[in-house]
Each structure stands twice: as C-alpha cells, then as structure tokens.
C-alpha positions, 0 to 999 in steps of 0.5 A: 676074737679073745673078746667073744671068747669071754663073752661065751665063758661068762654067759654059760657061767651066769646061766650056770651059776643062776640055775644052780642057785635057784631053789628047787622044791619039785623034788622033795622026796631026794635025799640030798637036796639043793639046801643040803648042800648049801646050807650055810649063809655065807656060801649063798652069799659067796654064790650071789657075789660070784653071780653078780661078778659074771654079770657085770664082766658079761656086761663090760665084754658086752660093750666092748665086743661092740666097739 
C-alpha cells in the first residue's frame, strides 16, 4: 500500500516537473515567460537531475510494487 502510494507521488512529480520544463514558445506576447524564470544553467541542470531522480525512484517502485 506505502509502496503505490510512492508510485502515484512520483509519477504526477515527473509529469509535473517535465511539463514545467518544456520550453513553451506559444506565448510570446507573456511578459513573464518560462525562460524568465529559468534563466540560469544551473537551475536547468538542478531541474533535469531532479527529473531523472523521479524517474529512476518511479522505476524502482515500479519493480518493487510488482514483487
């Protein structure tokens, strides 16, 4: 049960952390966009390794809800 629970956090985390990083050109005419407020490299870099942490944990519950 602990284990799905985990399983649900991390997956609605990952989808939420790869559509917050997907660049978004549609809305060009915002004042304050995506790249605004994500400017610098190192809180890009900080993003993705965050993303492929929620990725690897999602994996792991993954395999072990299925034991």
């Amino acid at each position: 049960m602990l284990v799905k629970f985990f399983w649900y956090i991390f997956s609605f985390l990952t989808v939420f952390l790869v559509l917050l990083n997907a660049p978004n050109r549609s809305n060009i005419g915002v004042s304050i966009n995506q790249s605004q407020l994500f400017n610098l490299p190192s809180q890009h870099l900080f993003i993705q390794k965050v993303i492929a942490f929620n990725i690897s944990m999602f994996f792991i519950f993954t395999i072990l809800s299925l034991i």
